[in-house]
C-alpha positions as CSV (number, residue, x, y, z in Angstrom):
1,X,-37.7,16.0,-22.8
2,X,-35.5,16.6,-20.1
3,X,-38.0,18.3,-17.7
4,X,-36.8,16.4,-14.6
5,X,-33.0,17.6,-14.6
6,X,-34.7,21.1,-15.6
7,X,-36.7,21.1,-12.6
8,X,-34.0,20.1,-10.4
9,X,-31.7,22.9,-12.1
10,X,-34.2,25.5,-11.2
11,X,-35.3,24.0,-7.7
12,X,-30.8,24.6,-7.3
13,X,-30.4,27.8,-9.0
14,X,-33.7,29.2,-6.9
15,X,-31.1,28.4,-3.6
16,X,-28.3,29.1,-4.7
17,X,-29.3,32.5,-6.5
18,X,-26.6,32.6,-9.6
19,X,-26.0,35.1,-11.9
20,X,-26.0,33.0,-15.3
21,X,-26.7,29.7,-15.8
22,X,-24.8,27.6,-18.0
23,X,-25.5,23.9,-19.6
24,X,-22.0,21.8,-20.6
25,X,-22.4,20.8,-24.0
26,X,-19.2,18.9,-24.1
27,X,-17.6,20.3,-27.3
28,X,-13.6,20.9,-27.7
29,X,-14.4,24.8,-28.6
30,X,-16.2,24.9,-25.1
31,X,-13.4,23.7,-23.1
32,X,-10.8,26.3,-25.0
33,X,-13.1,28.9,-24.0
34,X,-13.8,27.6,-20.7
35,X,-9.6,27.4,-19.7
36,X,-9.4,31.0,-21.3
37,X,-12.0,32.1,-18.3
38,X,-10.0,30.4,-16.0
39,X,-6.7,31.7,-17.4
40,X,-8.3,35.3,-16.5
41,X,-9.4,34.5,-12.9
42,X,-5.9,34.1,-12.7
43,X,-5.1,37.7,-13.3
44,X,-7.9,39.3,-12.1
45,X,-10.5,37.5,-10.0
46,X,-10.4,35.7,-6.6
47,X,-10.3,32.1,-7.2
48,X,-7.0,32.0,-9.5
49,X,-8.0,29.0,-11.2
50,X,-5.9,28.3,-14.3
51,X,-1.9,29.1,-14.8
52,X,-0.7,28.7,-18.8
53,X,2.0,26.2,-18.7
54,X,4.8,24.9,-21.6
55,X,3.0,23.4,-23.6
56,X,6.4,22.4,-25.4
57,X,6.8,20.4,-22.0
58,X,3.7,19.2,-20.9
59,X,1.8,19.8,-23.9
60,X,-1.8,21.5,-23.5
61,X,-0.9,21.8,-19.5
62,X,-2.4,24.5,-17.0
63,X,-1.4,24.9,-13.2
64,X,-4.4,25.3,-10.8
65,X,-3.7,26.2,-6.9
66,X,-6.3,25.6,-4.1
67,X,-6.6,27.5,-1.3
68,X,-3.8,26.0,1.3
69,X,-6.5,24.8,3.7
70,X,-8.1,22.6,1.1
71,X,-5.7,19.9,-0.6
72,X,-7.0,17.0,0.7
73,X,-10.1,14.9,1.2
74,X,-11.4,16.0,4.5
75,X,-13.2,12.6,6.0
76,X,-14.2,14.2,9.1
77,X,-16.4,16.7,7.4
78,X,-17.7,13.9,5.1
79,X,-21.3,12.2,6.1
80,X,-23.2,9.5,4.7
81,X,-27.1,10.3,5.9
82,X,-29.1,6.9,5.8
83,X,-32.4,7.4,8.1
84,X,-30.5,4.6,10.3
85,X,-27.4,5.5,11.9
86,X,-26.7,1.7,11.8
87,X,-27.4,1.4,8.2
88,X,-24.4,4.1,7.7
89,X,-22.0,2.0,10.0
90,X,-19.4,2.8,12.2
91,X,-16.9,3.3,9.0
92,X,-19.3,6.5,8.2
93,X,-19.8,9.6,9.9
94,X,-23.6,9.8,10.6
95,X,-26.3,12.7,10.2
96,X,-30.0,12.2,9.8
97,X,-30.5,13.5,6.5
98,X,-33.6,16.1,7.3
99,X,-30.8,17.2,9.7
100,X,-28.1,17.5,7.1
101,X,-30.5,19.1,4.2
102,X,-31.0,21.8,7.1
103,X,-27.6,22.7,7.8
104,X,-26.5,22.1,4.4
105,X,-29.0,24.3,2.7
106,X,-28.3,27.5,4.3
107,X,-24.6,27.4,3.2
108,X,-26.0,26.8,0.0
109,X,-28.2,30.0,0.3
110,X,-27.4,32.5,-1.8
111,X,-23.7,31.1,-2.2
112,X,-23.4,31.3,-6.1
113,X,-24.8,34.9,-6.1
114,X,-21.9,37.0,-8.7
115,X,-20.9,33.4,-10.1
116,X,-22.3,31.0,-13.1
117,X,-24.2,28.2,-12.2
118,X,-22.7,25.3,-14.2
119,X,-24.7,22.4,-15.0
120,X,-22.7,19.3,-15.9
121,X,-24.2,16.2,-17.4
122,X,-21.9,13.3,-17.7
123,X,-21.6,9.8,-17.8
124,X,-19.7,7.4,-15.3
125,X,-19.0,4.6,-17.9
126,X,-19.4,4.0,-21.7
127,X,-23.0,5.5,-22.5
128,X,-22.9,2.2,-24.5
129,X,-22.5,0.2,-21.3
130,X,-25.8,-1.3,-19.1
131,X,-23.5,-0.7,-15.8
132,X,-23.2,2.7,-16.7
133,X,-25.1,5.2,-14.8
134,X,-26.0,8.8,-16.3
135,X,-25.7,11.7,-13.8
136,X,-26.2,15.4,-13.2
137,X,-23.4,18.2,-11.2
138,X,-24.0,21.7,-10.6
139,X,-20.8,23.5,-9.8
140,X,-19.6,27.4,-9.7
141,X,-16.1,26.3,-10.1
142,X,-14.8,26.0,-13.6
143,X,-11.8,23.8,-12.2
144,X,-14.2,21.6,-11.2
145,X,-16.1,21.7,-15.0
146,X,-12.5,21.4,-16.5
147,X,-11.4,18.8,-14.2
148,X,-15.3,17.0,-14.7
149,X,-14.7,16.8,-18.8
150,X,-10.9,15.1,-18.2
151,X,-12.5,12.6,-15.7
152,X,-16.0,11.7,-17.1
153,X,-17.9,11.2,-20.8
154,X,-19.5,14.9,-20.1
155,X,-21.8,16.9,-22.1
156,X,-25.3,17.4,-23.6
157,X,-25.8,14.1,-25.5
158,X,-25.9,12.8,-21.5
159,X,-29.2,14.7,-21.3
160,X,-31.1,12.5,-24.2
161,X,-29.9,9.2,-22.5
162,X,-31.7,10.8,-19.1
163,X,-34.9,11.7,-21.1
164,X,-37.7,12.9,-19.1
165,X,-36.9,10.2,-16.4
166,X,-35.5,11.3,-12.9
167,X,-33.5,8.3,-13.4
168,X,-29.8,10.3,-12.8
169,X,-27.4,11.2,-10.0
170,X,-27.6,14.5,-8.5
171,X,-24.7,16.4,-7.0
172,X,-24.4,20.0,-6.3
173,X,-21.2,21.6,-5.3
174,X,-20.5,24.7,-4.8
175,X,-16.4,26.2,-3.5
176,X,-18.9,28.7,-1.0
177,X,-16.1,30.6,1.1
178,X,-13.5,27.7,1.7
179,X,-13.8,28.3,5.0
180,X,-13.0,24.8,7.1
181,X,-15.8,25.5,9.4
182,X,-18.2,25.8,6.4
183,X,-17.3,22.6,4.9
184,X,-19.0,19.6,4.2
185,X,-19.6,16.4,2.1
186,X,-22.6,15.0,2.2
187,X,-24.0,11.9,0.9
188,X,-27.4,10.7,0.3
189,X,-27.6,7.4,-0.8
190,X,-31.3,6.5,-0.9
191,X,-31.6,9.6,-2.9
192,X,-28.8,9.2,-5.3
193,X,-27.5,12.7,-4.1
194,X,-24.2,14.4,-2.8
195,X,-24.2,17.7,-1.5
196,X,-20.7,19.3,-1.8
197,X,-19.8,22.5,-0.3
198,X,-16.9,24.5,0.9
199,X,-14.2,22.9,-0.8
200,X,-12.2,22.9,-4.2
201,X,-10.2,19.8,-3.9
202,X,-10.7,17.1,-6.3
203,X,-11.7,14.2,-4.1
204,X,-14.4,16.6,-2.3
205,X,-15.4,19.0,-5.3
206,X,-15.7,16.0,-8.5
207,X,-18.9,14.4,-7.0
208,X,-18.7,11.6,-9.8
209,X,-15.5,10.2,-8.4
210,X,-15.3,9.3,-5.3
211,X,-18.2,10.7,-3.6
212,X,-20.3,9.2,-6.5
213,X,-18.3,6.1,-8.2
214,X,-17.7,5.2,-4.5
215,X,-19.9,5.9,-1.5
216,X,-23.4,6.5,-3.4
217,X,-22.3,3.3,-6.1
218,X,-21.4,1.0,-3.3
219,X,-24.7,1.8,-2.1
220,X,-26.3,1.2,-5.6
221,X,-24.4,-1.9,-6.0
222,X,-25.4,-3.6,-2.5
223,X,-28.9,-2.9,-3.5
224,X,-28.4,-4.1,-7.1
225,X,-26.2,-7.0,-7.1
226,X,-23.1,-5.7,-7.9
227,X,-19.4,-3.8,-6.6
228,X,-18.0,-0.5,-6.9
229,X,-14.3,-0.8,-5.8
230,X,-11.2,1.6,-5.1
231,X,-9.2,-0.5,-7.7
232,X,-6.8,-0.3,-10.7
233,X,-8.0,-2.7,-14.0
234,X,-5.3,-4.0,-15.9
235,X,-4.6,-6.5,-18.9
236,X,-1.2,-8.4,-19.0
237,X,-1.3,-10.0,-21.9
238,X,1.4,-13.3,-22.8
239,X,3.2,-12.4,-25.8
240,X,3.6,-16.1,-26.9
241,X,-0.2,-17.5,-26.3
242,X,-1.7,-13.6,-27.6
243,X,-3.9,-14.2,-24.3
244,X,-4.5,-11.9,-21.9
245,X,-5.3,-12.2,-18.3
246,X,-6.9,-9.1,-16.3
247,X,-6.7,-8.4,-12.8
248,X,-8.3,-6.2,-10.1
249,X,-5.9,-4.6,-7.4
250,X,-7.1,-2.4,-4.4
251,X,-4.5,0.0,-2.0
252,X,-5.3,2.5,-0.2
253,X,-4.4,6.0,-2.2
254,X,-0.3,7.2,-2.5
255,X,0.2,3.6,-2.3
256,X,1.5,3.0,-6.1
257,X,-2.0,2.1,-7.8
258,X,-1.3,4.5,-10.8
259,X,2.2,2.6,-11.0
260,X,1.5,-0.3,-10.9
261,X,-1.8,-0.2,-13.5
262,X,0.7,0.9,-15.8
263,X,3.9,-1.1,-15.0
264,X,6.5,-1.4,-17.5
265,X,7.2,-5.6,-17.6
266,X,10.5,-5.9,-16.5
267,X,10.3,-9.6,-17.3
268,X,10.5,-10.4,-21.6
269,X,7.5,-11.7,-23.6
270,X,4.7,-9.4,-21.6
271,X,2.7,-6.1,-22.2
272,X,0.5,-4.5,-19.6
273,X,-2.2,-2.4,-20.7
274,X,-4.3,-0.1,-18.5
275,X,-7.8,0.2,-18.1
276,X,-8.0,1.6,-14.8
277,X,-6.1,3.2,-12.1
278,X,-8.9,4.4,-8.8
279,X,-12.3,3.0,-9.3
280,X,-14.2,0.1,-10.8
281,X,-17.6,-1.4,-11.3
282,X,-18.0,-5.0,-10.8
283,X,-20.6,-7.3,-12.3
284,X,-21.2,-11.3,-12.3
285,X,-21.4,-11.4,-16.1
286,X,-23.7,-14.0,-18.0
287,X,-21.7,-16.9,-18.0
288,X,-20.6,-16.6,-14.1
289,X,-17.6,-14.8,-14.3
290,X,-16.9,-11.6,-12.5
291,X,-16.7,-8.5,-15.4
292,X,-15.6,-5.1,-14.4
293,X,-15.6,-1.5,-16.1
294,X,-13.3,1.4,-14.9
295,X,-16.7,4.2,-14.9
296,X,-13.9,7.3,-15.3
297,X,-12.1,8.6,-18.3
298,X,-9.4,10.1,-16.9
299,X,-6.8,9.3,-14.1
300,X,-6.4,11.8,-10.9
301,X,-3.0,10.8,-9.8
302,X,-0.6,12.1,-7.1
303,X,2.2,13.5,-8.6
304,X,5.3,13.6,-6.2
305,X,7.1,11.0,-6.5
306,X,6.3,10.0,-10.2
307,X,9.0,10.4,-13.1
308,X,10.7,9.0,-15.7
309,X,12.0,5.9,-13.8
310,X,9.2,5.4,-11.8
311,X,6.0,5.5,-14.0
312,X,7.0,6.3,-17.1
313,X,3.9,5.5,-19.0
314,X,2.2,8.0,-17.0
315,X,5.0,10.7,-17.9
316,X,4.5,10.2,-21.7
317,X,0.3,10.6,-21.1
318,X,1.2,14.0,-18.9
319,X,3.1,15.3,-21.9
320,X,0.2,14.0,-25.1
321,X,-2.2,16.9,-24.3
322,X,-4.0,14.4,-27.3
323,X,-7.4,14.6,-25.6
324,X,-8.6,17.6,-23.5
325,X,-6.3,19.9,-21.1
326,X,-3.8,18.5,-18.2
327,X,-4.2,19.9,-14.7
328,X,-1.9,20.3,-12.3
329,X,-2.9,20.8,-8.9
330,X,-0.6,22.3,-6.3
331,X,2.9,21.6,-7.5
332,X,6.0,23.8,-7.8
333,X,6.5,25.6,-11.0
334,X,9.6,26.2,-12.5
335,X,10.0,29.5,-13.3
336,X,13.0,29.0,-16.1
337,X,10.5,26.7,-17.9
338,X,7.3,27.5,-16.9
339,X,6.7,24.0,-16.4
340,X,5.3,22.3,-13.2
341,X,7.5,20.2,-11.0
342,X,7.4,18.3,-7.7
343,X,10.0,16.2,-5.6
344,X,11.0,13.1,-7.7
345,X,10.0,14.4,-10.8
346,X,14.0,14.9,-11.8
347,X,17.1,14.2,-9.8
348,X,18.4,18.0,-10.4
349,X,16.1,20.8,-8.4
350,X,15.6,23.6,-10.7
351,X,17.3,26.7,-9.4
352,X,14.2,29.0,-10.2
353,X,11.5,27.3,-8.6
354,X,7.7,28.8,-6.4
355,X,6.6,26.4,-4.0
356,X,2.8,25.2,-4.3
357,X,1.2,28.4,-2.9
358,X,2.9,30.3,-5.6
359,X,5.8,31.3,-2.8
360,X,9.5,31.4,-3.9
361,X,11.6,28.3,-3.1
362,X,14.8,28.2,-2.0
363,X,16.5,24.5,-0.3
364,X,17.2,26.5,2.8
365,X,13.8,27.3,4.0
366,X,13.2,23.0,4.3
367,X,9.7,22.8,2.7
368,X,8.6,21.5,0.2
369,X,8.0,22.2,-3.6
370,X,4.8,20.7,-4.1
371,X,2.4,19.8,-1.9
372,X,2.7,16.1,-0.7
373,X,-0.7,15.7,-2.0
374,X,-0.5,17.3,-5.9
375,X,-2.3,15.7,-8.1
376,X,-2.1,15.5,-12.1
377,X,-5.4,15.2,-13.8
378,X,-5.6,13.7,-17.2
379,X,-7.7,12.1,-19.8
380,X,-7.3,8.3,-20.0
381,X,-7.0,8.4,-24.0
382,X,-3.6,10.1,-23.5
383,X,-2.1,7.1,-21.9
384,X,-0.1,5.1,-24.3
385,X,-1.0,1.7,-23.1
386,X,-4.5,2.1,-22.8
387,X,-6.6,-1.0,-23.4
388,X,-8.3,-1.9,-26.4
389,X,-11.1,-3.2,-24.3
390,X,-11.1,0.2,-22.6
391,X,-14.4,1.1,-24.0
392,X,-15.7,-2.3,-24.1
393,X,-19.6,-1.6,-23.0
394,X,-19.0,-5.4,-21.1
395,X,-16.2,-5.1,-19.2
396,X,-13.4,-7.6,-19.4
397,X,-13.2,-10.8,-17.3
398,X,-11.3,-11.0,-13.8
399,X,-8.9,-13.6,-13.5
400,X,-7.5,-12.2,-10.2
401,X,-7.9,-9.4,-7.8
402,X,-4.9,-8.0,-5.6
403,X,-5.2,-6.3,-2.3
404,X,-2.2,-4.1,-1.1
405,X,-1.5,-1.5,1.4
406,X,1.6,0.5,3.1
407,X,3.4,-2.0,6.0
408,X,6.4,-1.4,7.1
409,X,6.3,-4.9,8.7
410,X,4.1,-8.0,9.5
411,X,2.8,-8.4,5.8
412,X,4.5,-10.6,3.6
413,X,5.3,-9.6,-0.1
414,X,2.8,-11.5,-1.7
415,X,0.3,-14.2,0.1
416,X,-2.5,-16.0,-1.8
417,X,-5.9,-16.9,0.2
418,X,-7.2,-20.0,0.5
419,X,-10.3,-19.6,-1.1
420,X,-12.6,-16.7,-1.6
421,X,-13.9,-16.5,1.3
422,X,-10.7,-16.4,3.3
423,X,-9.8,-13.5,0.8
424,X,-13.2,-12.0,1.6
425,X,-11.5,-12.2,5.6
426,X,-8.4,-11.0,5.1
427,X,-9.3,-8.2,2.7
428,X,-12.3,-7.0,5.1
429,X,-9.3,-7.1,7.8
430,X,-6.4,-4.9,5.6
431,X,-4.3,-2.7,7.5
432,X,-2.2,0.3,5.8
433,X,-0.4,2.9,7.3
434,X,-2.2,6.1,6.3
435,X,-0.7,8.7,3.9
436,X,-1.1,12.9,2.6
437,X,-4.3,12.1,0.6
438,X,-6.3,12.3,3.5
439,X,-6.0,15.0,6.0
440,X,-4.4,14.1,9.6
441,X,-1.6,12.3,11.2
442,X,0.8,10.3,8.5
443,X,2.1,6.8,9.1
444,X,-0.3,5.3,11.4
445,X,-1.0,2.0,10.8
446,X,-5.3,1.5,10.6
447,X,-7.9,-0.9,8.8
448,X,-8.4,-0.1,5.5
449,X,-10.9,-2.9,4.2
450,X,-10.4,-3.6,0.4
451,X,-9.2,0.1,0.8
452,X,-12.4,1.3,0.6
453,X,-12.6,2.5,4.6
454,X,-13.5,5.8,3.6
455,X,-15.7,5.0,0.6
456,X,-18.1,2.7,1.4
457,X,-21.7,4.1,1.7
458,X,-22.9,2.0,3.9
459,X,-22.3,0.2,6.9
460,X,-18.7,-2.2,6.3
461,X,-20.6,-5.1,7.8
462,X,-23.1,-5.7,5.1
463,X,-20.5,-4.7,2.9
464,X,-18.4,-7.7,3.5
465,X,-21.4,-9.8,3.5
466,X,-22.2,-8.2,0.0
467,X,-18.6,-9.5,-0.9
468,X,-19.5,-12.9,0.5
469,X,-23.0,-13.3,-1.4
470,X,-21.3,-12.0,-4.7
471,X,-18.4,-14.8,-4.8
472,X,-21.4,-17.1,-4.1
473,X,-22.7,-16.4,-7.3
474,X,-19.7,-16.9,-9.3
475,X,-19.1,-20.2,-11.4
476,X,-15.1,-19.6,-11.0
477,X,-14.5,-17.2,-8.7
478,X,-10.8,-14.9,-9.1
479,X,-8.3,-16.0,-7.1
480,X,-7.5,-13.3,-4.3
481,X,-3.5,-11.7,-3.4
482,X,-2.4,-9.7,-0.9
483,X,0.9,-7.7,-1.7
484,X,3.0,-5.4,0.6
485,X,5.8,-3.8,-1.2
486,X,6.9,-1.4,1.5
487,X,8.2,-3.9,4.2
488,X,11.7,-2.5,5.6
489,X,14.7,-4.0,7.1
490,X,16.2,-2.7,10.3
491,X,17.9,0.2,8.8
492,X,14.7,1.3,8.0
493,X,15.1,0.4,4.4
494,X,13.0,-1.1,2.0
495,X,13.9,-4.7,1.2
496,X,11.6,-5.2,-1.9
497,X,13.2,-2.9,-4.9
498,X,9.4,-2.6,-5.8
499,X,8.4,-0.1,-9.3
500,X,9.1,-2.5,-12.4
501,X,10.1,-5.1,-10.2
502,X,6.6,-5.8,-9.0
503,X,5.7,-7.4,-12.0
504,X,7.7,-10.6,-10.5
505,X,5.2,-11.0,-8.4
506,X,2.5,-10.6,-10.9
507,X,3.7,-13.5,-13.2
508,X,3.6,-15.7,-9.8
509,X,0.2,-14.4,-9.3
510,X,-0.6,-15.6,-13.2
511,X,1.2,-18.8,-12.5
512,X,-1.0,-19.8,-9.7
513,X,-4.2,-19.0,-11.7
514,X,-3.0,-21.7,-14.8
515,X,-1.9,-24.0,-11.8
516,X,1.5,-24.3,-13.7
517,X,3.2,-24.1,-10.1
518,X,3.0,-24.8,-5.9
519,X,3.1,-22.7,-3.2
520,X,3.5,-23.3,0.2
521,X,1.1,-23.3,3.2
522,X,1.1,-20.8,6.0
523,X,-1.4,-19.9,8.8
524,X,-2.2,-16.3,7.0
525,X,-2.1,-18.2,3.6
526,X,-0.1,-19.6,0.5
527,X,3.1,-18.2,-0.2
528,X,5.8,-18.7,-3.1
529,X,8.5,-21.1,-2.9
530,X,11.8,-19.7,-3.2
531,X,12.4,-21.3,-7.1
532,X,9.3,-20.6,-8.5
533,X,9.5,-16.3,-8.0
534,X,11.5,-15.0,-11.2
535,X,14.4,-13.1,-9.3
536,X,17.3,-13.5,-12.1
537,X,19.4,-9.7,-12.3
538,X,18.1,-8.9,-8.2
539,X,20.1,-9.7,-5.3
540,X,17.7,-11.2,-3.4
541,X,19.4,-14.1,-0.9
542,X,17.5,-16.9,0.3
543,X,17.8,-15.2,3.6
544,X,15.7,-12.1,2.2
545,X,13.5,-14.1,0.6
546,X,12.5,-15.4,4.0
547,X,12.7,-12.0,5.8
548,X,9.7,-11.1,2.7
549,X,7.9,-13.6,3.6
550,X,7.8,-13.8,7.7
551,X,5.3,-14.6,9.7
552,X,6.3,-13.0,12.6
553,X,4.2,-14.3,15.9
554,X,4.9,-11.5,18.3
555,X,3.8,-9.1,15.1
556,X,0.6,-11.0,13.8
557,X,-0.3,-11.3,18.0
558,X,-0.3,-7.8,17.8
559,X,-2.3,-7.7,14.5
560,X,-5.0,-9.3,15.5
561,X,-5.3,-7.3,18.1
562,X,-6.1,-4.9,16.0
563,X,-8.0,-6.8,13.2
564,X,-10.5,-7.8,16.9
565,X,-10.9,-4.3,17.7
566,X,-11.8,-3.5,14.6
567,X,-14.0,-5.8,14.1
568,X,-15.8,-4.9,17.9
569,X,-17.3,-1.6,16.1
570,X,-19.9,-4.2,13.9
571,X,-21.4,-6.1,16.8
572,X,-23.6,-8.7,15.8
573,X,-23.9,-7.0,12.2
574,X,-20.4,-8.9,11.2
575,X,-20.6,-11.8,9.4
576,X,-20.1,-14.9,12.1
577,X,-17.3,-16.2,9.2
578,X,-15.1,-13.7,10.2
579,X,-14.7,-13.9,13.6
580,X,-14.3,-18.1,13.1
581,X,-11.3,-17.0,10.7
582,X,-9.9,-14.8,13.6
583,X,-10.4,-17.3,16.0
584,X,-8.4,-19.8,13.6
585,X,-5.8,-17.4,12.7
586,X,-5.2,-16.7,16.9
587,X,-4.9,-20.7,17.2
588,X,-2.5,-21.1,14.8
589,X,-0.2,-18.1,15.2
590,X,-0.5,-17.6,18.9
């Protein structure tokens, strides 16, 4: 029945050389025992995977630490291997994939011997769903089969949907010896494969996120039609009509995805609901319209920074434990409680507090509790304003798609394109100042296209050309924002209050779609008029309102400076349409 994912199983375990094998069956018994193995590594073996929280806090919560050199996607050690090192790009790093299979290989040898092999089946997307796509991960971590279950429809009914096809994707992981040098991510795409090994951390270890949902999807969906995006789904739904109007919104990661797929209306008569805060799948449905489904069941957020007052939505789903275990990932624990925290999780510091490495804290020694980069990882179904439509094998229907990233200038607050197209430019052109979920230097600024930079599986040229050919095919095509609620005065202060406050500029974003109101023309695109953004209780002076919505000539000069040199890397491969909107951008600002 399932003799392809057997043989593939044994061809892995005959590398590898594990002690036990073991097949997910995806029951809740199975995960209980599964966190009560990991509870023991803690006390006795090397890998200390699972710290008992409060559950009277964060109910059905465990505390996981990686090794200190591993919290964080490492992109340098990350490789897409297409037999063409232009058909990877210049956004990829590049190894000939006999090459890679080589190297890779002989870390995998022998590297689970005295561990279990685990074999994961799972599902990204609704089984139900035709853009779903089954899959198969082999790990020796049991945070990874923990985290896996939270994040994915796992478990043995995945195997009968397979049947005896090789129709799945593959990914083997395996922790090996954390050492840096010894660590790599490499993808496949022809093959529908990722081989993992080396590290623990979420981004690098869960194969179906982003290695999988992402690079080897985007792949799949330039072949097939379709678009796997780095981008929240969510519903906002008008109280008075009962209709509800979803949108699509891309940024770069730590830049308030989570927050805003769960925003809390601060205007009356409007509910948000979530269906997505990291990846989707996107599909021209039937009738012409562009559908999308969030493949995950779970959300993998950072969690410095969120609280009460800045996501609370996501607070209440950290403390359901409704559906399957919470992880937390590198943040501090507070001893008095035994209950994670992290900076901005509560005004008062708890006085009894280990840092992320497990480490007593004390103010004076200026680090910091958790790790910038700590994540949370929890099951969707927790999440109190999940969609209905959440499960909907279809998808729902995109009205609008947002792009966003982290400017401290340059970018206005909100800016419509012109057209799809022009969207399709100045999304493919997005510049964010980089943040802790990727290793390296912090608060440069560099091109992020539809923040997918380090996620696209193939080269960003025919990706943006892929973007061009799908809005072709659409009847009524979602009008495309660009937001940038980080801009900062000369203090060095934000100017936009941001958090609930966004949803302002979501309601103009709805009004444009029914046409209900104007906006203004600018070289870089149409902005709001002062009257129609709903700024009642903010202190917002026309003279901010303009400092929002600059357009800067000495700063865009210097922007497409960068957007040209950028664009350089693609050669003739890049769309002629582009360089024509740089070109008419440079007349008109310059």
């Amino acid at each position: 029945m399932i003799r392809a994912v057997e043989q593939w199983v044994e061809e892995q375990a005959a590398l590898s050389k594990p002690d036990k094998i073991y097949w997910v069956q995806g029951t809740e018994d199975e995960i209980r025992r599964l966190i009560e193995i990991g509870i023991s590594e803690e006390k006795t073996g090397p890998h200390q995977t699972f710290r008992e929280l409060n559950h009277q806090v964060f109910a059905h919560s465990y505390l996981h630490r990686s090794h200190p050199n591993d919290v964080a996607r490492t992109e340098q050690l990350t490789f897409v291997c297409t037999p063409k090192k232009e058909d990877a790009g210049p956004n990829n790093n590049w190894m000939e994939p006999k090459e890679a299979k080589a190297m890779v290989s002989k870390l995998f040898d022998g590297c689970m011997r005295g561990r279990t092999l685990y074999v994961i089946p799972y599902m990204m997307g609704n089984p139900e769903s035709p853009y779903a796509k089954p899959c198969i991960q082999i790990t020796d971590s049991i945070y990874v089969v923990v985290s896996m279950y939270i994040m994915t429809r796992a478990g043995r009914k995945i195997l009968e949907r397979i049947g005896s096809s090789g129709n799945f994707v593959k990914g083997l992981h395996s922790i090996g010896d954390l050492d840096p040098n010894r660590r790599y991510i490499m993808h496949f795409p022809q093959e529908g494969l990722v081989m993992s090994v080396g590290s623990g951390y979420g981004g690098n270890a869960l194969l179906g996120k982003k290695c999988f949902s992402l690079r080897i999807a985007s792949y799949q969906g330039h072949q097939e039609g379709w678009l796997a995006e780095h981008m929240i789904i969510m519903g906002v739904e008008d109280k008075k009509t009962g209709e509800t109007m979803y949108f699509l919104g891309a940024f770069p990661s730590a830049c308030g995805k989570t927050n805003l797929a769960m925003i809390d209306p601060i205007l009356e008569g409007y509910t948000v609901t979530t269906l997505g805060d990291d990846i989707a799948w996107i599909n021209v449905g039937p009738d012409g319209r562009l559908y999308a489904i969030n493949p995950e069941a779970g959300f993998f957020g950072v969690a410095p920074g969120t609280s009460d007052e800045t996501n609370p939505q996501m607070m209440k789903t950290l403390k359901s434990g409704r559906v399957y275990p919470t992880l937390f990932t590198n943040t501090g624990l507070d001893t008095d409680t035994n209950s994670p925290w992290w900076e901005g999780l509560t005004d008062r510091v708890p006085p009894h507090l280990l840092d992320w490495q497990g480490n007593p804290w004390n103010a004076a020694s200026g680090k910091v509790v958790a790790h910038p980069n700590s994540r949370f990882t929890v099951s969707a179904y927790n999440c109190p304003t999940l969609s209905k439509e959440f499960d909907n094998p279809k998808g729902v229907p995109i009205s609008a798609i947002l792009f966003g990233g982290r400017r401290s200038d340059t970018v206005p607050l909100v800016c419509e394109s012109f057209d799809w197209r022009h969207g399709v430019f100045k999304a493919s052109s997005l510049g964010s100042e980089t943040t802790t979920a990727a290793a390296g230097q912090v608060g440069v600024v560099r091109r992020d296209p539809m923040a997918m930079l380090p996620f696209c599986g193939y080269n960003m040229a025919d990706y943006f050309r892929h973007w061009m050919n799908v809005g072709g095919r659409l009847k009524n095509p979602p009008k495309i924002f660009f937001v940038n609620w980080f801009k900062k005065d000369v203090q060095g202060k934000f100017i936009w209050p941001g958090f609930r406050d966004n949803f302002r500029i979501i309601k103009w974003m709805m009004d444009r779609v029914k046409g209900t109101i104007p906006a203004r023309e600018t070289p870089i695109g149409l902005m709001p008029n002062y009257a129609d953004l709903n700024l009642t209780g903010l202190d917002i002076s026309k003279e901010t309102f303009d400092k929002l919505f600059e357009v800067n000539p000495d700063e865009w000069k210097k922007e497409i400076e960068g957007i040209e040199a950028f664009y350089g890397q693609f050669g003739a491969r890049l769309p002629q349409q582009l360089t024509r909107y740089v070109d008419k951008l440079k007349k008109q600002i310059i």
